[in-house]
MARROTOR-23077 format. One record per residue (C-alpha): x, y, z; chain; residue number from 1. Coordinates in steps of 0.001 Angstrom, whole numbers. Layout:
<pts>
u=X v=Y w=Z c=A k=NUM
...
</pts>
This chain:
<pts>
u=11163 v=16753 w=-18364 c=A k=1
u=9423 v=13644 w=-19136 c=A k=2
u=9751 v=10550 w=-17292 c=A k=3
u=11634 v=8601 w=-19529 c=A k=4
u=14100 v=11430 w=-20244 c=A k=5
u=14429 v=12032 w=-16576 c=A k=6
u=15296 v=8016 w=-15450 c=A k=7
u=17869 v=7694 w=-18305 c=A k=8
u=19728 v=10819 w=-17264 c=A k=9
u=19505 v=10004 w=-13275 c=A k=10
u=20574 v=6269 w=-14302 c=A k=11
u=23384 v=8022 w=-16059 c=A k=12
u=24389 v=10477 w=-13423 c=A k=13
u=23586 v=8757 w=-10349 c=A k=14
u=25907 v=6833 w=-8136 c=A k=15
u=24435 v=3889 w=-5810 c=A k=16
u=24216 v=4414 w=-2351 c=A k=17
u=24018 v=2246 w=1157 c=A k=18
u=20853 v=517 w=2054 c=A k=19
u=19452 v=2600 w=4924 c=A k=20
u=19041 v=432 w=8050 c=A k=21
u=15137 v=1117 w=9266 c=A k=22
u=15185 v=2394 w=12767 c=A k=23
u=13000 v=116 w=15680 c=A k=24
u=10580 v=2656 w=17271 c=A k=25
u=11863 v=2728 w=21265 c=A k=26
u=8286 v=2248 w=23929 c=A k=27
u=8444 v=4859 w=26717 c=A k=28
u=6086 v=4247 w=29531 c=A k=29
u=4490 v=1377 w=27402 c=A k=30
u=3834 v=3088 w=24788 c=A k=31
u=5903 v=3821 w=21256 c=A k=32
u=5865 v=7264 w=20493 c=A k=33
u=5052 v=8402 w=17068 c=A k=34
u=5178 v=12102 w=15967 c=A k=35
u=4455 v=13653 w=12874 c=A k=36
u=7041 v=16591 w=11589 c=A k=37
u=7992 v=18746 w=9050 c=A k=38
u=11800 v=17247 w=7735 c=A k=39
u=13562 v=16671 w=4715 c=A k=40
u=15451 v=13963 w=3064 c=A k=41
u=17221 v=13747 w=-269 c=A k=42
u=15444 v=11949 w=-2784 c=A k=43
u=17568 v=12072 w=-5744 c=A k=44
u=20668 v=10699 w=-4497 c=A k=45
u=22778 v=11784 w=-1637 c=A k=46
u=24437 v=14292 w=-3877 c=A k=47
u=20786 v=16311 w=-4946 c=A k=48
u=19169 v=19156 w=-2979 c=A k=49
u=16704 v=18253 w=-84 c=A k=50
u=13083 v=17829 w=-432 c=A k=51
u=10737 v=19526 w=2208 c=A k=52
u=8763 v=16538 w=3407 c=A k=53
u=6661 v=15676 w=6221 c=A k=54
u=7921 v=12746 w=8470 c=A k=55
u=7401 v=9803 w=11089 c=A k=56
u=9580 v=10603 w=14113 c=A k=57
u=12007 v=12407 w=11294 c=A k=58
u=12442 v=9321 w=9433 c=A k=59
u=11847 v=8332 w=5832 c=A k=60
u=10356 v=6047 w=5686 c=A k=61
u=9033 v=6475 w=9258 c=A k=62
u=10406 v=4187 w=11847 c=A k=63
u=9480 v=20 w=11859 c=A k=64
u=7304 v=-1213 w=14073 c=A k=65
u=8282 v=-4918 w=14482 c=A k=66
u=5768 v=-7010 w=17418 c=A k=67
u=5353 v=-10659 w=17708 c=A k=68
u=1585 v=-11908 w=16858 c=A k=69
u=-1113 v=-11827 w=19349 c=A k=70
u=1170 v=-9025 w=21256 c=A k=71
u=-509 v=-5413 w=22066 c=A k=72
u=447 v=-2544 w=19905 c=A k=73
u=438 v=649 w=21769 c=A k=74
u=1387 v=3640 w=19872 c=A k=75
u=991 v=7840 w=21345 c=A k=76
u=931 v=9423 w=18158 c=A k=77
u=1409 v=13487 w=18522 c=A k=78
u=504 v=15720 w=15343 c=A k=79
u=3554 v=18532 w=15094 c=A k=80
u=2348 v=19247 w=11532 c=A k=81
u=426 v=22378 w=10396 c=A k=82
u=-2861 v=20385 w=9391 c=A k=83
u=-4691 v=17474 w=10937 c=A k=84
u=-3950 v=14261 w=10252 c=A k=85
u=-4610 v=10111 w=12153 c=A k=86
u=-2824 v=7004 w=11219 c=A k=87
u=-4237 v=4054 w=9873 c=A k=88
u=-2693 v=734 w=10575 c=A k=89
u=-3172 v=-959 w=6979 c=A k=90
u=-4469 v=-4644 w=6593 c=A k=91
u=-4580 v=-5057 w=10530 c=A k=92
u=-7956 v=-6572 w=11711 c=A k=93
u=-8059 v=-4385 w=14400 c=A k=94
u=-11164 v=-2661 w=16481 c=A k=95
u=-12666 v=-128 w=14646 c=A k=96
u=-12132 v=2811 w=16975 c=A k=97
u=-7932 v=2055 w=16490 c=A k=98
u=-8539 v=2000 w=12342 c=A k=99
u=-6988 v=5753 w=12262 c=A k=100
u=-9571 v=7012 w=9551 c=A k=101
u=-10324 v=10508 w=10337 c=A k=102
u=-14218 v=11624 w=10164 c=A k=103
u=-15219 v=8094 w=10043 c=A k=104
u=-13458 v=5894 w=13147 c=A k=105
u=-12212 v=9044 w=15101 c=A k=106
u=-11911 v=12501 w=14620 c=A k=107
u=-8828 v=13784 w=12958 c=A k=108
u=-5978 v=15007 w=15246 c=A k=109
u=-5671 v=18563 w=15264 c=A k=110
u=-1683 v=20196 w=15038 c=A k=111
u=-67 v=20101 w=18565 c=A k=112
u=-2543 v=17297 w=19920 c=A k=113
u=-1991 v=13302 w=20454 c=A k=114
u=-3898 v=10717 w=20070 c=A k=115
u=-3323 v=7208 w=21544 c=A k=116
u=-4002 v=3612 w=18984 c=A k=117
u=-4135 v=656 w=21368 c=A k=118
u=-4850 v=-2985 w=19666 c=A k=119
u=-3693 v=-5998 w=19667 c=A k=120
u=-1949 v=-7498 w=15974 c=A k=121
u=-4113 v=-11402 w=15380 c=A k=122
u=-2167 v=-11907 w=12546 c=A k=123
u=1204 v=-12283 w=11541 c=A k=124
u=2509 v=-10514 w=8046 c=A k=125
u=3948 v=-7543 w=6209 c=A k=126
u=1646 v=-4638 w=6878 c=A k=127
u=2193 v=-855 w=7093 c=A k=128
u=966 v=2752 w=8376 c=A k=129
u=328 v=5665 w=6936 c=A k=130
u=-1383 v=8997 w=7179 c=A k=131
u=-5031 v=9138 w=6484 c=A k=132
u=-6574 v=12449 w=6724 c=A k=133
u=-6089 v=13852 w=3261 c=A k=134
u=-3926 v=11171 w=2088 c=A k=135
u=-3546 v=12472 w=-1020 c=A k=136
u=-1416 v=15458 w=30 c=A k=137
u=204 v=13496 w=3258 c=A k=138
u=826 v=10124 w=2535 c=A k=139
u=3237 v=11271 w=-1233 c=A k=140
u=5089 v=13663 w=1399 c=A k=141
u=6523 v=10862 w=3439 c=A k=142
u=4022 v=9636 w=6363 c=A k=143
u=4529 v=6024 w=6077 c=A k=144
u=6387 v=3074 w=7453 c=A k=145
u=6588 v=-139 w=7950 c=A k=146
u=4190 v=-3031 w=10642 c=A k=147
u=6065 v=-5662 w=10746 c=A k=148
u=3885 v=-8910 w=12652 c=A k=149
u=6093 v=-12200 w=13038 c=A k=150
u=4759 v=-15502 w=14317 c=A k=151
u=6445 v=-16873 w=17096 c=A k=152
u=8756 v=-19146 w=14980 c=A k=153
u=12501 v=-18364 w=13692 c=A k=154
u=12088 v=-18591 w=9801 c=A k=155
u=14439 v=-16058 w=8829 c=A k=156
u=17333 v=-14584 w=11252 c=A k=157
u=17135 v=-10889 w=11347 c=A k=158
u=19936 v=-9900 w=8314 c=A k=159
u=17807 v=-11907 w=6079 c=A k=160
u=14710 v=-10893 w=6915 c=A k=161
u=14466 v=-7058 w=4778 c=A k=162
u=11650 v=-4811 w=4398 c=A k=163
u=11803 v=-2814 w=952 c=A k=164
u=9507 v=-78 w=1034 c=A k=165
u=8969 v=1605 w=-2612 c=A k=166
u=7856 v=4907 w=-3143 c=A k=167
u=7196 v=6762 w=-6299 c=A k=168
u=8108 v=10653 w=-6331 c=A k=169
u=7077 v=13333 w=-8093 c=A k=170
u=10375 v=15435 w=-8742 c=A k=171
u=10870 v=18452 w=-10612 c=A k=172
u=14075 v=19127 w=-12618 c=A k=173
u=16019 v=19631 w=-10116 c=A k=174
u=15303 v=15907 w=-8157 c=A k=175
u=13436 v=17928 w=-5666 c=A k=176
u=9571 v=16946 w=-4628 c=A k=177
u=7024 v=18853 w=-6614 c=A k=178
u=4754 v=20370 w=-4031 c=A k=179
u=3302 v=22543 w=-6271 c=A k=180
u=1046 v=20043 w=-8205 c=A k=181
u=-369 v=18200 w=-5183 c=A k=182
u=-4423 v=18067 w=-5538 c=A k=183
u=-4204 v=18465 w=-9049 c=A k=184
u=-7591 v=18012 w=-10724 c=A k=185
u=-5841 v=16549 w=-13810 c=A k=186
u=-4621 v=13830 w=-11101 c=A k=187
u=-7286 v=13174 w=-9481 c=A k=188
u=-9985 v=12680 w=-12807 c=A k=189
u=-6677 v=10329 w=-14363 c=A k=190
u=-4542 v=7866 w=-13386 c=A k=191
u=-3565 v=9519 w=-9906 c=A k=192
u=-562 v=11412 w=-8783 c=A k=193
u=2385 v=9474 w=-10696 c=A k=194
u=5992 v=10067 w=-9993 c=A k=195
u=8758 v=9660 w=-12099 c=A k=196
u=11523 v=8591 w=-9812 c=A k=197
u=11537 v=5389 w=-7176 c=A k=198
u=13367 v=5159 w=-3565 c=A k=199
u=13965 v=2196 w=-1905 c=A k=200
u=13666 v=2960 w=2218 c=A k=201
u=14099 v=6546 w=1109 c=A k=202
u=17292 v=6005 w=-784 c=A k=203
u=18387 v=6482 w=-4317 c=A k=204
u=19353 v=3678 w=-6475 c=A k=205
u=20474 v=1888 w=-2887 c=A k=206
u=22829 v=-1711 w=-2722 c=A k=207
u=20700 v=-4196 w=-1106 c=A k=208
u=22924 v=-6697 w=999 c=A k=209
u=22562 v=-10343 w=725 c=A k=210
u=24165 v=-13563 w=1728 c=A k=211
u=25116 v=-15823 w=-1137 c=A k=212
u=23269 v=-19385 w=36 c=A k=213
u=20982 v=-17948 w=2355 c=A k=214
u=17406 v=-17883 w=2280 c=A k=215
u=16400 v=-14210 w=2417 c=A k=216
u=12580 v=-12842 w=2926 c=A k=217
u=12028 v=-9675 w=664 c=A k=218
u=8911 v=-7808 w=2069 c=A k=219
u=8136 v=-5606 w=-665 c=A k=220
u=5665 v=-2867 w=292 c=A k=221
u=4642 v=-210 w=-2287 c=A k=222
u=3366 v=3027 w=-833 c=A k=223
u=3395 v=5310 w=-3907 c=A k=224
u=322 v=7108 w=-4058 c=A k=225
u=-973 v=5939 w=-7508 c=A k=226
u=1900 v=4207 w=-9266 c=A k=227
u=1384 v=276 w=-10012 c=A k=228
u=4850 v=-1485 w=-10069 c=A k=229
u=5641 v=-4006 w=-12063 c=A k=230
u=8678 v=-6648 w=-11171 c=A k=231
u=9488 v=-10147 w=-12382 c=A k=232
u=10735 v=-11953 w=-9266 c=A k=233
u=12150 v=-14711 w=-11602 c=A k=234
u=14679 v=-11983 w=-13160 c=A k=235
u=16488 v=-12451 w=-10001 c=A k=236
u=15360 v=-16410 w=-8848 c=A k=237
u=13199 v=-15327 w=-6529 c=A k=238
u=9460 v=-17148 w=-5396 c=A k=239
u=6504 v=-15328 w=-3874 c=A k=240
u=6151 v=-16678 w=-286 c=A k=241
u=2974 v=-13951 w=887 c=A k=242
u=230 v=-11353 w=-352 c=A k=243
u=-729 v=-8160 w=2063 c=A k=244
u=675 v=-9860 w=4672 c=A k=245
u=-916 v=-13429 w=3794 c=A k=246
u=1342 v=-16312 w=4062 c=A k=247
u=1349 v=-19465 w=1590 c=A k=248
u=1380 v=-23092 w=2490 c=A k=249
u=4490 v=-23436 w=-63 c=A k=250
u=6399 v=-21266 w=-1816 c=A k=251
u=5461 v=-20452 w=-5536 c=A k=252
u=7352 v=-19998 w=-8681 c=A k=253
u=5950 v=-17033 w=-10984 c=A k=254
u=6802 v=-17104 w=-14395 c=A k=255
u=6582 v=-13016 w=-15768 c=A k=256
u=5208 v=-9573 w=-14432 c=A k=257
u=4081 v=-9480 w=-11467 c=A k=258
u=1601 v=-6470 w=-10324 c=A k=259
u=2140 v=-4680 w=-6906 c=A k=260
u=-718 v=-1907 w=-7133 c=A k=261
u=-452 v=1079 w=-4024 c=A k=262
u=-731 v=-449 w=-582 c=A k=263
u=-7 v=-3871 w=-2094 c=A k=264
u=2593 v=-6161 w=236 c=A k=265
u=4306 v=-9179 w=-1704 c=A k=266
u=6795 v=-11330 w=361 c=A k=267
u=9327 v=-12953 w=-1473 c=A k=268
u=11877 v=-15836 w=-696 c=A k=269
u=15563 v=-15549 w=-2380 c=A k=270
u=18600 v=-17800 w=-2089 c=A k=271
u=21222 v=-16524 w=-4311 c=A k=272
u=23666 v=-18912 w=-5529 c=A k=273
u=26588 v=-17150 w=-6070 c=A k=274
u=28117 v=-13702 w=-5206 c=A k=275
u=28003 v=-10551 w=-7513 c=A k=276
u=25020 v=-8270 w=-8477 c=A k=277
u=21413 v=-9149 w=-8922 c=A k=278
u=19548 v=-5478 w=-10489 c=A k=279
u=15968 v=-5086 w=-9129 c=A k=280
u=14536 v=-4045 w=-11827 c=A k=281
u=11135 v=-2618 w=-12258 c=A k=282
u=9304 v=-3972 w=-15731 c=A k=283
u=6508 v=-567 w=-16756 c=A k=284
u=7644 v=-3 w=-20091 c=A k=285
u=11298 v=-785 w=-20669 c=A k=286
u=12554 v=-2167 w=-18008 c=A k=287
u=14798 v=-110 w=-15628 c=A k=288
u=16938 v=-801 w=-12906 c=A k=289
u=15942 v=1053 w=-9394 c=A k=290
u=18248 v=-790 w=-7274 c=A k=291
u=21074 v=-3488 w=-6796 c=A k=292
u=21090 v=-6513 w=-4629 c=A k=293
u=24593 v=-7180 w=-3789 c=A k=294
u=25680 v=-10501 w=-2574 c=A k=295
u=28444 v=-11188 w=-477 c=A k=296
u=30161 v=-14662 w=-416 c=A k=297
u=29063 v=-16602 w=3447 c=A k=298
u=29437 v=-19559 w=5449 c=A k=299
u=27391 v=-22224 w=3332 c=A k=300
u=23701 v=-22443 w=4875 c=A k=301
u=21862 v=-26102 w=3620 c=A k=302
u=18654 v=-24961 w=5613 c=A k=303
u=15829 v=-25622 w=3360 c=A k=304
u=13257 v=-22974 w=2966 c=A k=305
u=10666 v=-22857 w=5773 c=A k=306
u=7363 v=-20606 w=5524 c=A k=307
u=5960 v=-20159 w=8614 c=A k=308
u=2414 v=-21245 w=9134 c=A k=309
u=-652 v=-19777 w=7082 c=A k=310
u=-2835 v=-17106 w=9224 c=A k=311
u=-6188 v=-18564 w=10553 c=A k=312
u=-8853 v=-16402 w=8335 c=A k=313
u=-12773 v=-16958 w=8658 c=A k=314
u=-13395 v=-18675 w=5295 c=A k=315
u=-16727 v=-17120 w=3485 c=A k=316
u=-19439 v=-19246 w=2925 c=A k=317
u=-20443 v=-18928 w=-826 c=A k=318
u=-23522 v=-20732 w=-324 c=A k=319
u=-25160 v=-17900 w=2357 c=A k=320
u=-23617 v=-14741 w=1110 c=A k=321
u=-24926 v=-11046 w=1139 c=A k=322
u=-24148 v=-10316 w=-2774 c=A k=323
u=-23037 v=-6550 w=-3218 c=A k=324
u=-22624 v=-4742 w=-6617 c=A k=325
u=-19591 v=-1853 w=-6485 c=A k=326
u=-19910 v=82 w=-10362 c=A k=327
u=-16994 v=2448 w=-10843 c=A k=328
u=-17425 v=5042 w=-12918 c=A k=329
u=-16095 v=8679 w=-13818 c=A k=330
u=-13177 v=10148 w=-14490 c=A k=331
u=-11438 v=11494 w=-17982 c=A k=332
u=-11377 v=9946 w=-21104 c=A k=333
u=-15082 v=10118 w=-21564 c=A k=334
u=-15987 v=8095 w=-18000 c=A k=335
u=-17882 v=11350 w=-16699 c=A k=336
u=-20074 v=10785 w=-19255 c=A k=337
u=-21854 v=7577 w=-18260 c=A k=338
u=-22751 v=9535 w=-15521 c=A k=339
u=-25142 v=11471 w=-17465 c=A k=340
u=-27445 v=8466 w=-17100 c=A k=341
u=-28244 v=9146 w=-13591 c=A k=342
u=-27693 v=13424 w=-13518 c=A k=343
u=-28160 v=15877 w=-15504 c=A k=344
u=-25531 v=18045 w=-17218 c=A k=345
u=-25669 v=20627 w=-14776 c=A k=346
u=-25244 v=18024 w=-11718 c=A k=347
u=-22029 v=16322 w=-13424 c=A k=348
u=-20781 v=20010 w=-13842 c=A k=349
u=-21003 v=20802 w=-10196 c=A k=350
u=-19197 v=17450 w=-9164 c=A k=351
u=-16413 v=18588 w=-11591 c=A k=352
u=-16848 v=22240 w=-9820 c=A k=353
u=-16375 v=20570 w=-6382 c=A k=354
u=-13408 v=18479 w=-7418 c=A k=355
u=-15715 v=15084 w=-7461 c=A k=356
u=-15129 v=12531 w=-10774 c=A k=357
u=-15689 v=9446 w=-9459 c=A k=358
u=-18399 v=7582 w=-8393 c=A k=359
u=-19214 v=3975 w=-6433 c=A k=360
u=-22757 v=2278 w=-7582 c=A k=361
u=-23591 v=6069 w=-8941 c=A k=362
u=-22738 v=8433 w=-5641 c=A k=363
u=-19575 v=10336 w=-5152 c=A k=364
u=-17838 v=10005 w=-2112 c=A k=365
u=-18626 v=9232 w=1630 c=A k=366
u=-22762 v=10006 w=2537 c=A k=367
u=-23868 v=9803 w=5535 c=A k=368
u=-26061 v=5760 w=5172 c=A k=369
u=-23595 v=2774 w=4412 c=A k=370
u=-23183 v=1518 w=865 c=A k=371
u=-24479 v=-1814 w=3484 c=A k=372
u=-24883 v=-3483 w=6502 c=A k=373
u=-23892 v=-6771 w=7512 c=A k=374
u=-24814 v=-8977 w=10586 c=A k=375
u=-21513 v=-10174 w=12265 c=A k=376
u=-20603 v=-13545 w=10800 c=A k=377
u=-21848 v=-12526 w=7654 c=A k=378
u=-20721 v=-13542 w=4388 c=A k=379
u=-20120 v=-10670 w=1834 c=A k=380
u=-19655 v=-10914 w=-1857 c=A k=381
u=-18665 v=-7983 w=-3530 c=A k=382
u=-18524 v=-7809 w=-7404 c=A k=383
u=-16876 v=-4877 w=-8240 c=A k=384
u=-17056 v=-3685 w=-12193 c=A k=385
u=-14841 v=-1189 w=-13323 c=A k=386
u=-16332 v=1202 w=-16263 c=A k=387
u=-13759 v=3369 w=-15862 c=A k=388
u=-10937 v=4070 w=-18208 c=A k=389
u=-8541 v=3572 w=-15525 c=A k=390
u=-7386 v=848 w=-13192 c=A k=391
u=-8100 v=1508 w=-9562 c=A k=392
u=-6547 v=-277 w=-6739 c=A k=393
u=-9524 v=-1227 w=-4412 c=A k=394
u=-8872 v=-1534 w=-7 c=A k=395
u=-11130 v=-2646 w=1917 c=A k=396
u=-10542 v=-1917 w=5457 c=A k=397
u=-11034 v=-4471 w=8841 c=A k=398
u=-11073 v=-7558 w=6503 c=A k=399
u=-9127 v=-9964 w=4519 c=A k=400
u=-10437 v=-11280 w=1002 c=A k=401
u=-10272 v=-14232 w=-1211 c=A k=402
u=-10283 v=-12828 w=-4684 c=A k=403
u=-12565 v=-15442 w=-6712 c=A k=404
u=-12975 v=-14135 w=-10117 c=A k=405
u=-11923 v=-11805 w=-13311 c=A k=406
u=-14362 v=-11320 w=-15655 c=A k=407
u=-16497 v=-14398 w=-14892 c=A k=408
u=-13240 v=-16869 w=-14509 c=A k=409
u=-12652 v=-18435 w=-11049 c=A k=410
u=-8871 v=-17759 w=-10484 c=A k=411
u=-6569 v=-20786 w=-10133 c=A k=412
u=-4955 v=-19188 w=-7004 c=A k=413
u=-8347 v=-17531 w=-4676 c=A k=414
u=-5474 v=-15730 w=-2857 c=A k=415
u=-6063 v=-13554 w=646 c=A k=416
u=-5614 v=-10093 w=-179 c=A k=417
u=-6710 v=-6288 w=1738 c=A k=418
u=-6336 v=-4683 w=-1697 c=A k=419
u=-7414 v=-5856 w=-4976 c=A k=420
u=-6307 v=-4239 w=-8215 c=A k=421
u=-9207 v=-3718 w=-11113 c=A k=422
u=-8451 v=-3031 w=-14717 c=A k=423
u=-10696 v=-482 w=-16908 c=A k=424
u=-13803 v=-2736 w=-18114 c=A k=425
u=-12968 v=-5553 w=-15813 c=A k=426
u=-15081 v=-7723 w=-13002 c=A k=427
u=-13867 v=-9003 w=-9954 c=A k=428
u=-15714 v=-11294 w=-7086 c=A k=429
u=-14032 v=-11063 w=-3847 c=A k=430
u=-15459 v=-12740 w=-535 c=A k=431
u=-15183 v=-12218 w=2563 c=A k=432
u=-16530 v=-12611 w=6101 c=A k=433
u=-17622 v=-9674 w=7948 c=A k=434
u=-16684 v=-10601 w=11518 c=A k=435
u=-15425 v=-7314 w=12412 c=A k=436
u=-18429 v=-4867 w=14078 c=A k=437
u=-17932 v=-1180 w=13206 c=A k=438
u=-17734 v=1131 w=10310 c=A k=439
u=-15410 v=178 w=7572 c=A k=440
u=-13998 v=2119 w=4640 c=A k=441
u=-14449 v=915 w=1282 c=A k=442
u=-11627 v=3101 w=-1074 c=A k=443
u=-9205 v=3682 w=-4266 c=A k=444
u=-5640 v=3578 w=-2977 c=A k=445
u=-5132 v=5800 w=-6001 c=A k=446
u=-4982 v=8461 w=-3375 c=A k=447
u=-6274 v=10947 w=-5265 c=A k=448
u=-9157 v=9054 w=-6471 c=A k=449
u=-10242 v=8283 w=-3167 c=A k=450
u=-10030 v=12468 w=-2485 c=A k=451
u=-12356 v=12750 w=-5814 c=A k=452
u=-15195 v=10233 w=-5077 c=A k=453
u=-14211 v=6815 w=-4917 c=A k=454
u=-14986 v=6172 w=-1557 c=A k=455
u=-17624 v=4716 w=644 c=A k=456
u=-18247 v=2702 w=4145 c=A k=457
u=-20422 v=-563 w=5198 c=A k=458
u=-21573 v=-1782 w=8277 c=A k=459
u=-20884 v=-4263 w=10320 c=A k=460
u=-23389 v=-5075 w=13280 c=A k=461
</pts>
């Protein structure tokens, strides 16, 4: 069943359900405990069978993890799974040894052992976690949730302050997850594992409560493992507020389509101004609605909109910067053969063999040197060029970035990001300063990429 025959019978069929209320993790002797489980949840409505999944503390998605900024994070995670996994914290500067990735910043945590993360959160924002030891096969099963940093003022009173995490499913015919394809090769050397059906905190085509003349902050985080969602937050009066976490001095108005590639964060602000329904729609294609904001009539609220202050970031210095070229290439759809300039027939065959199609500045997949080194305090500018015939959501791990350029043109808005999204034949600059000592990963958040070569580390010392 294709995916457009599939959403316009499930649009057809389905009946709305409750927004799911995202469970606080509860501290016990200091520490939160995380665990990692097999579970399942119903992904296709309330009404569908269940989907074997593997889950946060039994949760989808797994529980939120709300601290104030500048406060200690202290998490015993326990692996109850059947492989090993970690848990990286996503767009936290954080020391190195807490980043969670496996074989890189700490070995991978074996079934039936712990492992304790201990850091403290500098900034404030919309971040996440999520499994990353084979992400491609974990993360698309269910381990992720929510980080949730606030700053120590009251912007937003706790009903108006929602987390929306999106996830894109793979389901077979029968709404249940399709296990059977994960770590396809066709995946991988395309456009990634994509799904064909979206939950909203887990839930099916949920009702999203609001409070008609209140200011509301939407944290919109998209964990879908390759899927790049499109939304128009003027559809429904809304104004972007924050990027990966990144606050704005003011709020700002976008006119059209707004991208939010895999591990992207947007924060939006929304005051509706009357009761009724408000669809939350997503725009690929034809647009479709995935869920329903529903707003209640309220006590009138004349608070203006506050945004609370920006995070303090090191600003890169342009003038003394370490310039670093990252070429993508590889793939399908002819990519593997620009790799021919560098390897023979017979060494692009034996990538293919091993399940490797992608390649940063000409090498497949994590070696053994750094793509760099930095000295601490360093400025780093990174031009990435994609000559690939696929767009590729880019993370780069410990730091924050001001995206400068596309194709050669400075950007009006040189927002803070921790991902950056690429189109197929496009340039982008991002800067940043590497003030964080330790080994950081450089990686597609097109999971599967990431499995098949599009990863690498640098150096900070």
């Amino acid at each position: 069943m294709d995916r457009r025959t599939f959403l316009k019978s499930a649009l057809a069929g389905s009946v709305t359900t409750a927004f799911p209320q995202l469970a606080l993790a509860e501290a016990s002797a200091g520490f939160l405990e995380l665990t990692a489980v097999q579970g399942q949840a119903n992904l296709y409505g309330d009404n569908s069978a269940a989907s074997d999944l593997w889950l946060y503390n039994h949760q989808l998605p797994g529980p939120e993890i709300r601290v104030k900024q500048g406060d200690r994070v202290k998490v015993r995670f326990t692996n109850k799974l059947s492989e090993p996994t970690s848990v990286h914290w996503h767009g936290i500067r954080i020391e190195n040894a807490m980043d969670g990735v496996a074989g890189l910043t700490q070995p991978a945590v074996q079934p039936g052992e712990s492992f304790d993360y201990d850091f403290v959160a500098p900034d404030a924002g919309t971040y996440w976690y999520h499994a990353h030891n084979m992400s491609w096969n974990q993360v698309p099963r269910g381990l992720a949730g929510p980080l949730i940093v606030e700053d120590h003022g009251q912007y937003f009173s706790a009903e108006t302050d929602i987390i929306l995490m999106l996830s894109d499913w793979r389901l077979n015919d029968e709404g249940v997850l399709d296990t059977g394809s994960f770590g396809a090769m066709h995946d991988f050397s395309h456009a990634g594992r994509l799904g064909n059906w979206l939950t909203v905190n887990g839930a099916s085509l949920p009702d999203i409560p609001l409070k008609m003349g209140h200011w509301h902050r939407l944290r919109l985080i998209n964990t879908s493992s390759a899927r790049i969602l499109e939304i128009a937050p003027d559809r429904f009066g809304a104004k972007v507020i924050a990027l990966d976490g990144q606050s704005f001095n003011e709020a700002r108005e976008v006119a059209g389509v707004v991208q939010l590639a895999p591990a992207q964060r947007i924060d939006l602000a929304l005051r509706p101004p009357e009761a009724g329904t408000l669809p939350f729609e997503m725009m690929t294609g034809q647009p479709f609605t995935f869920a329903n904001f529903q707003v209640a009539e309220a006590p009138a609220n004349d608070r203006p909109l506050s945004l609370p202050p920006v995070n303090r970031l090191p600003e890169p210095d342009l003038e003394d910067a370490l310039e670093i070229p990252l070429v993508m290439e590889g793939g399908a759809m002819g990519g593997m053969r620009s790799l021919l300039k560098e390897r023979s027939e017979d060494e692009v065959r034996e990538m293919m063999q091993n399940g490797l199609f992608w390649t940063f500045n000409g090498v497949p997949g994590v070696q053994d040197e750094p793509m760099f080194n930095a000295r601490r305090g360093e400025t780093i500018v990174l031009e990435s060029r994609n000559d690939t015939s696929f767009a590729h959501a880019m993370h780069v791990h410990g730091h924050h970035f001001r995206v400068l350029e596309r194709n050669g043109e400075p950007l009006e808005h040189q927002d803070w990001r921790d991902t950056f999204t690429t189109a197929p034949r496009e340039i982008v600059k991002i800067a940043f300063v590497a003030d964080n000592p330790g080994k950081w990963l450089i990686h597609c958040h097109m999971l599967g990429h990431a499995a098949s070569g599009m990863r690498t580390w640098f150096e900070v010392v």
